[in-house]
N, C-alpha and C positions, 0 to 999 in steps of 0.2 A: 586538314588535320583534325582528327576527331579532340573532341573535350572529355577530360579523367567520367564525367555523368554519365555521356555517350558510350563510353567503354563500357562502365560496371555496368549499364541499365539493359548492355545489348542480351538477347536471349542466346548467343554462342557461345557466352562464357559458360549458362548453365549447362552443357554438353561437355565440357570439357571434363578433366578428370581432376585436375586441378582445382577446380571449381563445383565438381558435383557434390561436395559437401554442404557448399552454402545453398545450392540450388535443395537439397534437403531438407535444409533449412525451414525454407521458404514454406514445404508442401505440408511442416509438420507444421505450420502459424493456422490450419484448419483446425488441428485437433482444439484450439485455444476454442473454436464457437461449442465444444460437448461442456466449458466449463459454464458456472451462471454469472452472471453479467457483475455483480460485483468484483468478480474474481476477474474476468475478460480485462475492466480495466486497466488493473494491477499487471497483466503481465508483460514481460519485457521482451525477453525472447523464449524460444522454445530448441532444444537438439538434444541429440541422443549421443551418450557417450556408454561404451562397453555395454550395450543392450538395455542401458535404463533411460526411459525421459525423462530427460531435467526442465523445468520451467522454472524459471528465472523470475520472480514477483518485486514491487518496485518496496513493499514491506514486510517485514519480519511476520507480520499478524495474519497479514496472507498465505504466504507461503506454509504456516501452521495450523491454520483453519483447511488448507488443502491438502498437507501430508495426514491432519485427522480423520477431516469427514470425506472426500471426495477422490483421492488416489488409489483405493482399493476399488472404489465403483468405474472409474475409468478403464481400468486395466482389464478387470472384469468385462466390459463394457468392449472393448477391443480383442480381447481373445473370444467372446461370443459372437461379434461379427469378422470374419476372416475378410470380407471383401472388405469393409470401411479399412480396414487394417492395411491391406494390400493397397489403397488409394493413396492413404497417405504414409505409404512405407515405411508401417512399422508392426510390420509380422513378428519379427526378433522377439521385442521389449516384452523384459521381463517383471520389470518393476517401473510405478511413475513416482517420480520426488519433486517437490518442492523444493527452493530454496532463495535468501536473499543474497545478492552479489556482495562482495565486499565494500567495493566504493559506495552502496548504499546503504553499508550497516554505518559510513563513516563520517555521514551526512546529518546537520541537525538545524533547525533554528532557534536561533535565541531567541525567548519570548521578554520582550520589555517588559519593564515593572509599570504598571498602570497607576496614574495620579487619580484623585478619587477628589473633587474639589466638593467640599461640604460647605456652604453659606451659613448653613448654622449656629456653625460652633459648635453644638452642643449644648446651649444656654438657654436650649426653652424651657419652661416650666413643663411640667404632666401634671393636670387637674383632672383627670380620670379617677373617675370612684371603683369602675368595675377592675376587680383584682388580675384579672385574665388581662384583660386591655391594658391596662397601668403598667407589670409585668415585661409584654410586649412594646411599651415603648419604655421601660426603662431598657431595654435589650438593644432596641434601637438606639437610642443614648449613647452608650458605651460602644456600638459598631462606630457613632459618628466620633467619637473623640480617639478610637483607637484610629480611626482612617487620618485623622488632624497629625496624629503621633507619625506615619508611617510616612505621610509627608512631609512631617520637618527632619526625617532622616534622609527622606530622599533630597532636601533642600542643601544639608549636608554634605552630599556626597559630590 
């Protein structure tokens, strides 16, 4: 008895008609190498629905860096060569889009509050003459005792 892996991986499902969607799928994961490599990482998947290509990007910043600068060059780019077009069966497409999936607009990490440990206190003296330099560690000063402060809230909490 074959294994559910066995099944999907066989190349007779791509023949099938049931399956010649996904097998589409597949041919259009080419056009993903005309993007640049920043962009290659980001994407997820690639198909075509009602004549447009959708690519699917893993962020929002992507997918909008690609519907600005590089969806019109693509398209361009494929109705100027008919064969690349024809290789990867998409003569039709009339338009390319960007977009992100839902589930990964709904994804986020919480970034922890960072402890900031100052030995100093705060309590050294500045015996700096130069006004510039004096200045700058009074500045310094007041980062350290505001940092003293944002700990005994997190101590708090």
């Amino acid at each position: 008895m074959k294994s559910i892996k066995e099944i999907l991986s066989s190349d007779s499902l791509n023949h099938t008609a049931v399956f010649k969607k996904n097998g589409l799928q597949k041919g259009h994961a080419n056009f993903k190498k005309l993007l640049p490599m920043h962009l290659q990482s980001c994407v997820l998947f690639i198909f075509v629905r009602n004549e447009v290509l959708k690519i699917a990007f893993s962020s929002t910043s992507a997918s909008s860096e690609y519907n600005k600068f590089y969806a019109k060059d693509n398209l361009e780019f494929l109705k100027n060569s008919q064969e690349l077009a024809r290789m990867l069966n998409l003569e039709s497409i009339i338009k390319c889009e960007g977009y992100t999936p839902r589930a990964n607009l709904l994804t986020y990490i919480k970034i922890p509050k960072l402890r900031v440990i100052e030995s100093s206190k705060g309590t050294f003296p500045i015996i700096l003459k130069d006004k510039k330099l004096r200045a700058l560690m009074e500045r310094y000063k007041e980062l350290v005792l505001h940092n003293l402060r944002i700990n005994e809230e997190l101590d708090k909490e």
